[in-house]
DRENLO-150486 format. One record per residue (C-alpha): residue in one letter; x, y, z. Coordinates in steps of 0.001 Angstrom, whole numbers, plus 500000, padded with zeros to 6 digits. Layout:
// DRENLO-150486
+---+--------+--------+--------+
: r :      x :      y :      z :
+---+--------+--------+--------+
: a :      X :      Y :      Z :
...
+---+--------+--------+--------+
//
This chain:
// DRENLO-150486
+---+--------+--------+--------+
: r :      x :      y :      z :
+---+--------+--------+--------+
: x : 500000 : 500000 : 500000 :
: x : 501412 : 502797 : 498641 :
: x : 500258 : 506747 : 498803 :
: x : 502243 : 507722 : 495788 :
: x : 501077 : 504296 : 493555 :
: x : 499849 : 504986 : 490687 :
: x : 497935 : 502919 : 487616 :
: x : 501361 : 503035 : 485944 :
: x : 503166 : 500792 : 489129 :
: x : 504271 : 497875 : 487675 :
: x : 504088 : 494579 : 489218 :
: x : 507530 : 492982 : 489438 :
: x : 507657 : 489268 : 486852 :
: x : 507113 : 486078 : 488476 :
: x : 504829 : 487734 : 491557 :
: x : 501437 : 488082 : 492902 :
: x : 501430 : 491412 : 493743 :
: x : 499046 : 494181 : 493807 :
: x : 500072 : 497303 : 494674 :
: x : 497245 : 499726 : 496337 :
: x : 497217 : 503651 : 496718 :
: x : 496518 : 504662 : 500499 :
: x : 494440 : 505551 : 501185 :
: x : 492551 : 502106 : 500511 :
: x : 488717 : 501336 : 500087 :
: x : 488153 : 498133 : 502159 :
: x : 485927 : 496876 : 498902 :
: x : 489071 : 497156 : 496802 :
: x : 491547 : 495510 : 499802 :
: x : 489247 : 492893 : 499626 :
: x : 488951 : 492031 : 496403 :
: x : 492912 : 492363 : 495787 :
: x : 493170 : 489785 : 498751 :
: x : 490758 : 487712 : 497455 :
: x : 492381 : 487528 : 494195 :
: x : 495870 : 486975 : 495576 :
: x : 494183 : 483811 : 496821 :
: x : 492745 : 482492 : 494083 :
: x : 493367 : 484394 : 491016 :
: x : 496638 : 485156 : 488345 :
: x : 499258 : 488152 : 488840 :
: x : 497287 : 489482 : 486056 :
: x : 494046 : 489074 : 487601 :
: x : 495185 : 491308 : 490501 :
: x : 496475 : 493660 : 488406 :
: x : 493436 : 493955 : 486174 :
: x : 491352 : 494777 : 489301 :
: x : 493607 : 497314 : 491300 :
: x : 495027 : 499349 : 488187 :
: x : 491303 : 500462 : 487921 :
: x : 491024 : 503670 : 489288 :
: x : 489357 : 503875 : 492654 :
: x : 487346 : 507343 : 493143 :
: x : 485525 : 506342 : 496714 :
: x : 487450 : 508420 : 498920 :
: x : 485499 : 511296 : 499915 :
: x : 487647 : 515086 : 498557 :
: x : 488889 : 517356 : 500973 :
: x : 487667 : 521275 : 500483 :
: x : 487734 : 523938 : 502377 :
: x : 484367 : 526090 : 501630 :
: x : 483619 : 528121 : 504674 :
: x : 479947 : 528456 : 503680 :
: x : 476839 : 528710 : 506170 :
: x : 474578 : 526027 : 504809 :
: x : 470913 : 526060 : 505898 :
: x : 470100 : 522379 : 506149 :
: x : 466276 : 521912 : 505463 :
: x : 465697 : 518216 : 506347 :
: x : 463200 : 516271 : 509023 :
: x : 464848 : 512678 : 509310 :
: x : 467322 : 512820 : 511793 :
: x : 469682 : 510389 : 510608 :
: x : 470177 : 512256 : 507254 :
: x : 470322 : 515454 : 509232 :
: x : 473329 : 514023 : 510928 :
: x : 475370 : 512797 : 507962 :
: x : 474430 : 516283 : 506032 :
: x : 476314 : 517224 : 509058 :
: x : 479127 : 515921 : 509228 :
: x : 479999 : 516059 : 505597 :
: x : 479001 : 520045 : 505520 :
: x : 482002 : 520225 : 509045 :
: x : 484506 : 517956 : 507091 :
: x : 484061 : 520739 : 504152 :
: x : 484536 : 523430 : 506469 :
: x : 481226 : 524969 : 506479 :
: x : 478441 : 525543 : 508929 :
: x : 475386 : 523326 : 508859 :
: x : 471908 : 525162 : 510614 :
: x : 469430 : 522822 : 511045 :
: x : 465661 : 523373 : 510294 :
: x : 463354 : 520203 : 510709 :
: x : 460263 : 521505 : 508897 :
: x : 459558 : 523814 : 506252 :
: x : 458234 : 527032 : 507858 :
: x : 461094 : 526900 : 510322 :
: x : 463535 : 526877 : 507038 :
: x : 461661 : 529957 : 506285 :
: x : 462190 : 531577 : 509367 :
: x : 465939 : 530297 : 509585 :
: x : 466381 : 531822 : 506468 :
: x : 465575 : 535585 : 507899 :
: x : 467788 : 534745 : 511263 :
: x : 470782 : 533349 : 509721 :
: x : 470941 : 534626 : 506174 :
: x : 472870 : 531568 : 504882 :
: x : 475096 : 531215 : 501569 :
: x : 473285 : 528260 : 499948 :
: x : 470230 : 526523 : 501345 :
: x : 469946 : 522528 : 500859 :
: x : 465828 : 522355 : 500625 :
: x : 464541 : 518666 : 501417 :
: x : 461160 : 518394 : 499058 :
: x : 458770 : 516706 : 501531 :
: x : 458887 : 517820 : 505079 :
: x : 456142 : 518763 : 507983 :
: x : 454033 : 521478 : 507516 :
: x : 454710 : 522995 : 504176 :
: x : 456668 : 521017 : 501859 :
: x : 460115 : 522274 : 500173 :
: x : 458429 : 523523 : 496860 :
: x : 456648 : 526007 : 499431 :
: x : 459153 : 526980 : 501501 :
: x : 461477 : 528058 : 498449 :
: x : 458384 : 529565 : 496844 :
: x : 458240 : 531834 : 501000 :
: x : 461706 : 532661 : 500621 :
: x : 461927 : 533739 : 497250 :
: x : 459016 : 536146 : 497910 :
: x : 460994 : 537268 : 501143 :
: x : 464056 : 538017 : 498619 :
: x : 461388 : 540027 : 496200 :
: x : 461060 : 542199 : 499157 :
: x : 463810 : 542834 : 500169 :
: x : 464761 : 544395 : 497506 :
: x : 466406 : 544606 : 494019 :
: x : 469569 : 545445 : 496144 :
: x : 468899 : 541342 : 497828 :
: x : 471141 : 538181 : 496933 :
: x : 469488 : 535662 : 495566 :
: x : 470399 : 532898 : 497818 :
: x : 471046 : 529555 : 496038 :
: x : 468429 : 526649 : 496416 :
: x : 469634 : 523300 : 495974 :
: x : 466739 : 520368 : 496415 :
: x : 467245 : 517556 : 498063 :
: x : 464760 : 514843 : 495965 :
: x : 464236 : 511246 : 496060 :
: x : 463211 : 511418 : 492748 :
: x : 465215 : 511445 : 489362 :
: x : 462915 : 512533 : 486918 :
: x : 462773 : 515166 : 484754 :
: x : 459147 : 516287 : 485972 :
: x : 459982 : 516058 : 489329 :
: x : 463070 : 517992 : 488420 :
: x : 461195 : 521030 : 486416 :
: x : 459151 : 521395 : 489309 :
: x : 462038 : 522119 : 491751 :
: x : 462984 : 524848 : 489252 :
: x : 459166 : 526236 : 488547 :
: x : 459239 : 526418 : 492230 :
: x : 462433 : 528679 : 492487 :
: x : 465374 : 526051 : 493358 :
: x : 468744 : 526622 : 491530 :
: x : 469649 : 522925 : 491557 :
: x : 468985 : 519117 : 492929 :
: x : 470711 : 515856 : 494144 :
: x : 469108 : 512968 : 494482 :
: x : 468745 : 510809 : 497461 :
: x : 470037 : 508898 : 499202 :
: x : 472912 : 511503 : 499390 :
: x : 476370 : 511045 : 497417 :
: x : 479095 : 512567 : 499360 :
: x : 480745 : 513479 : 495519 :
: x : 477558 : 514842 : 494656 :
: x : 476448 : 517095 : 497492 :
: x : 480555 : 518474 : 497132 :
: x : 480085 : 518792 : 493344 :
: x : 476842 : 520992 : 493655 :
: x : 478178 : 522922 : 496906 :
: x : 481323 : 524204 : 494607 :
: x : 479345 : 525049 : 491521 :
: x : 477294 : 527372 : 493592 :
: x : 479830 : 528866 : 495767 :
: x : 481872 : 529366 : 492675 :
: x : 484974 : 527272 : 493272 :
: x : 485903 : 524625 : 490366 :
: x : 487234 : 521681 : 492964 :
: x : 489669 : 518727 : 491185 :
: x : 488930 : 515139 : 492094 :
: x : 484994 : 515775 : 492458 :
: x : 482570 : 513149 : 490840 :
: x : 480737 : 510041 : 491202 :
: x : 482506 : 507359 : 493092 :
: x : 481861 : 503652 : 491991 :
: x : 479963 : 501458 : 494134 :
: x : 482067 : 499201 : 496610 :
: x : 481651 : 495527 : 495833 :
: x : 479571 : 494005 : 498204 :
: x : 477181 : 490956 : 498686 :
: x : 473883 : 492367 : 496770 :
: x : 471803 : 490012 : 498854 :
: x : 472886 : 491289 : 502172 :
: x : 470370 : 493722 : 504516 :
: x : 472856 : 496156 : 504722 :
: x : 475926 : 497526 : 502274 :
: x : 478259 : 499331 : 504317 :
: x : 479773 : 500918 : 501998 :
: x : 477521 : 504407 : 501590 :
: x : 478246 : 505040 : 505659 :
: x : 481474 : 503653 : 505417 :
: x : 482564 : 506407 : 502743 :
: x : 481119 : 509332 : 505111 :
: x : 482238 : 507777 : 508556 :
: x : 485548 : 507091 : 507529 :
: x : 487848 : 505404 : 510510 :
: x : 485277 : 506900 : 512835 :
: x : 483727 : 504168 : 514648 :
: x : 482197 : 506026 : 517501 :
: x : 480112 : 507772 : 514800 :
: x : 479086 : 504628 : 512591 :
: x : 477551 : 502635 : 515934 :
: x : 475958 : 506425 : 516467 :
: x : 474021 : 506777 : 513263 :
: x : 473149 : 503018 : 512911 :
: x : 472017 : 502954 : 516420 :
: x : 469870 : 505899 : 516207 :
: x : 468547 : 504926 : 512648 :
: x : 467167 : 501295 : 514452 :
: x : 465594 : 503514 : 517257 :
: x : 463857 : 506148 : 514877 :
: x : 463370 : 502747 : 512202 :
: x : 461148 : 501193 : 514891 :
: x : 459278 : 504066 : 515551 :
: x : 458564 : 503885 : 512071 :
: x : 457385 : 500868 : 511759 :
: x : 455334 : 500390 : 514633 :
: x : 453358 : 503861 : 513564 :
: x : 452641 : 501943 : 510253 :
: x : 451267 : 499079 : 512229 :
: x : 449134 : 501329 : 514040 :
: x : 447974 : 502799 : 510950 :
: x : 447067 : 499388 : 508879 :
: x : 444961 : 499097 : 511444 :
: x : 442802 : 502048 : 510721 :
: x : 443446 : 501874 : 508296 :
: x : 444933 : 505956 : 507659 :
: x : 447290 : 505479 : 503843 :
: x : 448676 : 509388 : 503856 :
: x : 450059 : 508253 : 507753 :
: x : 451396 : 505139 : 505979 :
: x : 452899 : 507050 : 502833 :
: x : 454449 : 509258 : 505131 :
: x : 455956 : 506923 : 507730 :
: x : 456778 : 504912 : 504631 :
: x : 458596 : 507705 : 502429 :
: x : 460579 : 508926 : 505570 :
: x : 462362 : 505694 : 506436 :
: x : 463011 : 505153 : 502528 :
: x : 465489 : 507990 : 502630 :
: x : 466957 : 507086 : 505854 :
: x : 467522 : 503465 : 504995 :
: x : 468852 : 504311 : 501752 :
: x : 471326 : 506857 : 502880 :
: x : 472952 : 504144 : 505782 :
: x : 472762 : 501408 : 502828 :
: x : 470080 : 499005 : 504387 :
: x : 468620 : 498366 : 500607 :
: x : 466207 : 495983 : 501406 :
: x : 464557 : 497778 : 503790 :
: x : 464363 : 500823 : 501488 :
: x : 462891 : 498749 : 498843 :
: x : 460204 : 497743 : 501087 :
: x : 459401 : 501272 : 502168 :
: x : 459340 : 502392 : 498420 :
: x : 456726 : 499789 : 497427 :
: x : 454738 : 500603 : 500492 :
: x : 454875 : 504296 : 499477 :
: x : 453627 : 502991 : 496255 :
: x : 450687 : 501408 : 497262 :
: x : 449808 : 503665 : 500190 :
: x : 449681 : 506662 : 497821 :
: x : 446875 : 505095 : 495690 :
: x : 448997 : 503946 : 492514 :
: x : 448737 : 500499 : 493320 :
: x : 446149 : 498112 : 493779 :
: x : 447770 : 495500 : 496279 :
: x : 446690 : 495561 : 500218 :
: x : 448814 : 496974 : 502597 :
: x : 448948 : 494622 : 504987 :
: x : 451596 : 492519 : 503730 :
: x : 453853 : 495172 : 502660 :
: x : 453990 : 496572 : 506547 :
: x : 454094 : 492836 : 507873 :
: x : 457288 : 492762 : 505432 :
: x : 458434 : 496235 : 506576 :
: x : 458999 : 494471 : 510060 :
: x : 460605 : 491371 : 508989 :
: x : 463306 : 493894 : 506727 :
: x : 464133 : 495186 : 510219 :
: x : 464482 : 492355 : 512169 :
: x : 466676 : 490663 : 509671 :
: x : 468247 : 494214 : 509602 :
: x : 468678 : 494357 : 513421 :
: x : 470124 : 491080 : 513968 :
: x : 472555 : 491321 : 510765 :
: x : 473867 : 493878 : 512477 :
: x : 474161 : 492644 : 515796 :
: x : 475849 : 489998 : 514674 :
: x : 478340 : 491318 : 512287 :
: x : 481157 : 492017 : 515167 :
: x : 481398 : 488213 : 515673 :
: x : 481263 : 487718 : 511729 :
: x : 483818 : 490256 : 511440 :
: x : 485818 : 488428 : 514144 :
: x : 485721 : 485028 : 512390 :
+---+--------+--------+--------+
//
């Protein structure tokens, strides 16, 4: 493991060798080591002369960054990368308190979750827009970038119609939160762009590779978010239990949407997938009952909860 290897290292004749820049993704360790095992020299090469873009950029942005989000867990992360970046995160859970945030703290750049409490993100920008018109012509226009879990390009016309400057999608990409934080605060940063994903059993409950990229060596703060994401997760899903019952389907789409993002963001991708066809059904554009999709809500967790509880020992072994 070398920090100044490059693609252009050459292994020496006769050897298995792979030679890794530091510092190293455990996805790519892992499959160098496994290939040292069982595969050729050339083999090893082939994999680790691909160039690895998962490590997260360094910047230094100094920006106050008005963080419009409700779920907890994804307020944290938001968080932490906004402090590794230099900048100042201000928290506001639902949208009219964005709106008042916004006349307190008169941030650079506003990150604008699109479905919150109260008044959704399309409204808030919509209340702070008209509190820039008046203002003033004299005002800055304070950039708007949305925070969507959706891709397409109605959903993405509408953040504009509705005043936002810009959008990610969800679950959050370190590389792409940096990318849109430089274009607005008009710094070109090198070494900014998507980062592969890490190479990891597809059948698992959880990837760790999405938390692993933003926690870093930090262990303290991994066991944080994961153990606050099973607390506010079973919340969740015994609130959707309550509301089968009822039965009450915008409590269920809700409940259903906000642990999508959550799960998503940490890498549990079963359990997100669960969520998202609940949120499909419970909104009306699908015909199957609900029941089964919450009963399988709670078995994604379980499995979930015990994967993880039992992942030091597998680990160990």
């Amino acid at each position: 493991v070398d920090s100044l290897a490059t693609p252009t290292h050459a292994a020496p004749p006769g050897r298995d060798v792979a030679i890794l820049a530091a510092p190293c993704h455990p996805a790519l360790l892992r499959r160098s080591l496994r290939r040292l095992a069982v595969g050729s020299a050339e083999d090893v090469r082939e994999a680790t002369e691909r160039p690895a873009r998962t490590v997260i950029p360094d910047a230094d942005l100094r920006l106050r960054v008005l963080v419009a989000e409700d779920n907890l867990v994804n307020q944290k992360i938001v968080g932490r990368l906004l402090a590794r970046w230099r900048c100042r995160a201000i928290h506001a859970e639902t949208g009219r308190l964005a709106v008042a945030r916004f006349g307190d703290e008169s941030p650079d750049l506003i990150l604008m979750d699109c479905q919150m409490p109260d008044i959704d993100g399309f409204e808030a920008t919509r209340k702070i827009r008209e509190l820039e018109r008046l203002a003033g012509p004299t005002a800055r226009r304070i950039p708007i970038v949305a925070m969507t879990a959706h891709a397409m390009s109605g959903d993405r016309q509408r953040c504009l119609d509705a005043g936002m400057d810009d959008y990610i999608a969800k679950p959050l990409k370190p590389h792409d939160l940096l990318a849109a934080l430089s274009r607005w605060c008009g710094r070109a940063l090198d070494g900014v762009g998507p980062a592969p994903p890490p190479e990891e059993d597809g059948e698992a409950p959880f990837r760790s590779g999405p938390l692993s990229e933003i926690a870093g060596t930090d262990d303290a703060f991994r066991k944080q978010i994961l153990s606050e994401f099973l607390e506010s997760a079973e919340r969740t899903v015994q609130d959707t239990q309550e509301a089968v019952a009822i039965p009450d389907l915008p409590r269920l789409h809700r409940g259903a949407h906000r642990l999508k993002g959550a799960a998503a963001t940490i890498g549990a991708d079963r359990l997100a997938a669960a969520c998202a066809e609940l949120e499909r059904v419970a909104d009306g554009t699908g015909g199957e009952e609900v029941e089964p999709l919450v009963a399988r809500l709670r078995e994604e967790l379980d499995t979930l909860r015990r994967f993880l509880e039992d992942r030091p020992r597998r680990e160990a072994a």
